[in-house]
N, C-alpha and C positions, 0 to 999 in steps of 0.2 A: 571437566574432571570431577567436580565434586557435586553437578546435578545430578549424576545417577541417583548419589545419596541422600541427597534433599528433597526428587520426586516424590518418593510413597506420602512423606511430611504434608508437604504442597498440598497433594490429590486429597488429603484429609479433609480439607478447607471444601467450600462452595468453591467454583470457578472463579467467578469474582472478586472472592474474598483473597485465595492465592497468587491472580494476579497484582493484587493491593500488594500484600505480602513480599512478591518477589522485588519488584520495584523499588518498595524501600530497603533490601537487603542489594541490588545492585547500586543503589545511592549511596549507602555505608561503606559496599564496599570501597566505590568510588573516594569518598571523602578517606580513605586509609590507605589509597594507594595501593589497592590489591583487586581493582575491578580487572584486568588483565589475565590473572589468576583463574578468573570463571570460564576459561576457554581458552581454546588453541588459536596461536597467532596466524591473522588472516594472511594467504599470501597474496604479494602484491603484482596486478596484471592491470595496471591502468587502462580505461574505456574512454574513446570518444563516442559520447551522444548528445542532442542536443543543445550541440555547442560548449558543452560542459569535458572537465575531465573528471572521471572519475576512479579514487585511487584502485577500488579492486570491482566486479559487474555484482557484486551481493548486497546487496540492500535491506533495510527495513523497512517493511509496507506500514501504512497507514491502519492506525486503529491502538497499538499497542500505547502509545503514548498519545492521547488526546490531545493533552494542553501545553504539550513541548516541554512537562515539568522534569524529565529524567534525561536528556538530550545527552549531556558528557558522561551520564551513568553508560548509557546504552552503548556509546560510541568506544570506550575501551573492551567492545565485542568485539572488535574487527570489522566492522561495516564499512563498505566502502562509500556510501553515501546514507542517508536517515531520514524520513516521512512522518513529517508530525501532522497530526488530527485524526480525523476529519475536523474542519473547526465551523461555525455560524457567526454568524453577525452578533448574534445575542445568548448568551447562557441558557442552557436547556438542560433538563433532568433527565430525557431521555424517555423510555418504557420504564414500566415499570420491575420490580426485580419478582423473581428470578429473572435472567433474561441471558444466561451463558453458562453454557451445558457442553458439558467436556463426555464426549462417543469413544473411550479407551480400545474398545473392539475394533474400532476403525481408523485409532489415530486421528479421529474429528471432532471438531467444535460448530456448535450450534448457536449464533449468535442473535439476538433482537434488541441492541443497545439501542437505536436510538439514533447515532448521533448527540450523546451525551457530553459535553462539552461545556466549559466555563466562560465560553464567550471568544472573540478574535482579541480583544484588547488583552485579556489576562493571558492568555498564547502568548501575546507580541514582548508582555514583560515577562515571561521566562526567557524565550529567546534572547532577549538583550542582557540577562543576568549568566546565562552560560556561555563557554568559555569554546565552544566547539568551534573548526573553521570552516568543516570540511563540507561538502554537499549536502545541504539542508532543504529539504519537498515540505512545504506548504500543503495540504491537502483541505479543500473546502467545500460546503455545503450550505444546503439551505435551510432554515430555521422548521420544523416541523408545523407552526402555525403559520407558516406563508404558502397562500396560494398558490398552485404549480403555476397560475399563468401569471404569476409574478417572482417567479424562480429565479430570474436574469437577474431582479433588483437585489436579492442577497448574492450574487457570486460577484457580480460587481461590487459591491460594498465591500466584500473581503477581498478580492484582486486588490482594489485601490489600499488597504490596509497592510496586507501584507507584502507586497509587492518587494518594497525595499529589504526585507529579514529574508525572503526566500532566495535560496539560488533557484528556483525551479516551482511551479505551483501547477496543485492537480484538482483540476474539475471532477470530485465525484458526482455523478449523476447514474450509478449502477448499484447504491446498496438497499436491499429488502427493505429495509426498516424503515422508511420513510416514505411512507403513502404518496401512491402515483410517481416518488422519486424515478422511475424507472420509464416512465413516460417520456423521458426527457430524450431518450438513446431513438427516440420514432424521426424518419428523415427531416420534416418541416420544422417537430420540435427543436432536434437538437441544431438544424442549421441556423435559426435563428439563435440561438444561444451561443452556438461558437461565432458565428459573426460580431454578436455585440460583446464578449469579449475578448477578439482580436480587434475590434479598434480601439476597445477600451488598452488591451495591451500596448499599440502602438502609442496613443496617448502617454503610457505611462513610462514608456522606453522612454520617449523624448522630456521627459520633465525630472525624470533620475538619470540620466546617461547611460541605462544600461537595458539590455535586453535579457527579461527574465522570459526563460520558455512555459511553455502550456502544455500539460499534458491531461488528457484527458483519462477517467477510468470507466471499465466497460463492463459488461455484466459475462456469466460465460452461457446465460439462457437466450443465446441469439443464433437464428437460424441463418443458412449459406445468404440469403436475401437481403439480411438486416446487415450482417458483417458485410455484405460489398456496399449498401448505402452508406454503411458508418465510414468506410474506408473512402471513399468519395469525397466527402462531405468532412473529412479531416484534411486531406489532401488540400480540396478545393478552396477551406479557412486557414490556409497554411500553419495546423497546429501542428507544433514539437515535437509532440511526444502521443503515445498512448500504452497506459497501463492494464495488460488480460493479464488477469481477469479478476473480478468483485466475488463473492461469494455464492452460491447455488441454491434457488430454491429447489430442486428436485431432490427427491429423495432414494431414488432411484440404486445408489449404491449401498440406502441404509437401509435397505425396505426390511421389515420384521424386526426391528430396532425398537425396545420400549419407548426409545424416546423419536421415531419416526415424526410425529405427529406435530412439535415440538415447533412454533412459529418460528423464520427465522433464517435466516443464510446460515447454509453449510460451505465449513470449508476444512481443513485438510486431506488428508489423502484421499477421499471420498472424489475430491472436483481436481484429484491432477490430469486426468486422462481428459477429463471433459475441459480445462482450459488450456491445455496442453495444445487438443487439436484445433481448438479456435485460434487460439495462436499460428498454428500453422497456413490456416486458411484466412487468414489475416497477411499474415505476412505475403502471401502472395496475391491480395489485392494490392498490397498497399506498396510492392514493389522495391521496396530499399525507401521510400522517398520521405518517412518517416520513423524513428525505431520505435520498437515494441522493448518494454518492461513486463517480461513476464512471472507470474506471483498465480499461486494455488496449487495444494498440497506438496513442497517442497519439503521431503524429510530428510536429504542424503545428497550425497554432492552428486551422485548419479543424477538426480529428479533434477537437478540444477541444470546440468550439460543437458538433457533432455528438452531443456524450456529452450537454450542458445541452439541447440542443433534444429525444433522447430521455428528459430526463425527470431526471436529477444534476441537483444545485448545487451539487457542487463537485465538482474534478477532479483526478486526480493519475496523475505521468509516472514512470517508473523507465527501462524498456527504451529507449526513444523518445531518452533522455538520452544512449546510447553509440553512436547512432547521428545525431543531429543534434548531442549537444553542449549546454551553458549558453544558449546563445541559443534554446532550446525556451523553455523558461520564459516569457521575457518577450513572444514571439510569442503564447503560448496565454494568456497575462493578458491583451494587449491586443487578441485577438480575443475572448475571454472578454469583457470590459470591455465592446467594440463590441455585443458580443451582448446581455449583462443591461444597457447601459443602451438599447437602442431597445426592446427588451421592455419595459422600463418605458413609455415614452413611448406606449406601445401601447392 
């Protein structure tokens, strides 16, 4: 209700600087009891994925909150679950800045953080200090100075650390910004990678009593080829979960864009249609026998039913969010809602 009126303010700012900005203004509000107020109430259509329930299929992707420092701000949005990170083993600065470029013509941001991040330990003491209960995503990565062919030793290191704080943690191994990161999604790479950690998982079920899932994130620059190995090879390491899609390096939807050129993952509306359809051609590899979370260019609760009818059960918004605002949320639950419950009735 009241970002219509705040946007022009916001858009003032550098990108960066106004995401700083909002964040501590939903924290405030938070501490006043009026973070509720920034949006319309989610409606509620509980998901089984994962082993998990989750109160409503709209999520928060990974990225908006790095260090898990706004978690109970964020959460009187109406989310039905929430993805903090990307996080590293060790504190990183990231790129350098400028490095996030807001494409108003397109409804798109252009992103080359980094993986910018204060470390797993300083994540794990936010976490412990808020106050949230409800479905919390771990999302993790590997340190910019580690060699890809020692990428397994930082995902392990943050599995084992976060384990206990996550209901759910996700192997990024799909964003632009991290050299050769993207190596990791090639069949021999990433089967070695998800193997060692599903045993590392299994290990860790049995030394906490509980079984946290895996879900992996994907890129949406994979051709019919790559998506049936990926979908193989997820199946075959019994993972969880996987999240389409990461952000786009084509530019294809922005071409003659001053800022075309612009290092960096594209994402909003630019990369609905292109993760939209890999979602779909995913899901029919992967047959039911693992869900899809599906995430890229969501601005409208239409674009929401659009990801569940290709083939997700559940969804989640980041970019979509600085360009419509709090009131995204509860529009794409209650089209969500509208959606899974006439499918039932079907």
């Amino acid at each position: 209700m009241l970002y219509p009126l705040l946007r022009p303010l916001l858009f003032k700012f550098d990108a960066e600087t106004a995401h700083e900005h909002t964040l501590k203004m939903l924290d405030r509000a938070h501490r006043l009891h009026l973070g509720s107020l920034a949006g319309s109430p989610a409606a509620g259509h509980p998901v089984q994925a994962m082993g998990l329930t989750f109160p409503n299929p709209v999520g928060l992707a990974a990225g908006l909150d790095k260090n898990g420092a706004h978690v109970d701000a964020l959460a009187d949005l109406g989310f039905g679950f929430i993805e903090i990170g990307t996080i590293t083993p060790r504190p990183q600065d990231g790129n350098p800045k400028p490095r996030l470029f807001r494409l108003p013509e397109h409804e798109a941001i252009i992103n080359r953080m980094g993986f910018n991040n204060l470390g797993v330990a300083a994540l794990l003491d936010n976490v412990r200090r808020c106050k949230f209960k409800g479905v919390l995503g771990i999302n993790i990565g590997k340190n910019a100075i580690t060699p890809i062919e020692n990428a397994v030793d930082d995902y392990l290191a943050c599995l084992d650390q976060v384990y206990a704080a996550a209901s759910y943690v996700t192997v990024n191994i799909s964003s632009p910004n991290t050299k050769n990161l993207r190596q990791l999604q090639q069949g021999n790479e990433l089967g070695k990678l998800l193997a060692a950690l599903k045993r590392r998982q299994s290990e860790l079920a049995d030394r906490h009593g509980r079984h946290v899932p895996l879900a992996v994130k994907i890129a949406p620059d994979l051709d019919d080829e790559q998506i049936a190995e990926i979908a193989r090879l997820l199946i075959g390491n019994g993972i969880d979960g996987v999240i389409a899609t990461n952000t786009t390096l084509s530019r294809r939807e922005i071409a003659g864009h001053p800022l075309e050129n612009e290092a960096g993952g594209l994402s909003g509306a630019p990369v609905r249609s292109r993760s939209t359809a890999l979602i779909r051609k995913l899901a029919k590899e992967l047959d039911g026998a693992l869900p899809i979370i599906g995430v890229g260019g969501i601005l409208s609760g239409s674009d929401a039913v659009e990801k569940l009818e290709a083939g997700a059960s559940l969804v989640q918004l980041y970019s979509g969010l600085i360009y419509r605002g709090p009131e995204l949320v509860g529009e794409c639950a209650r089209a969500a809602a509208q959606y899974l419950q006439a499918r039932t009735r079907e």
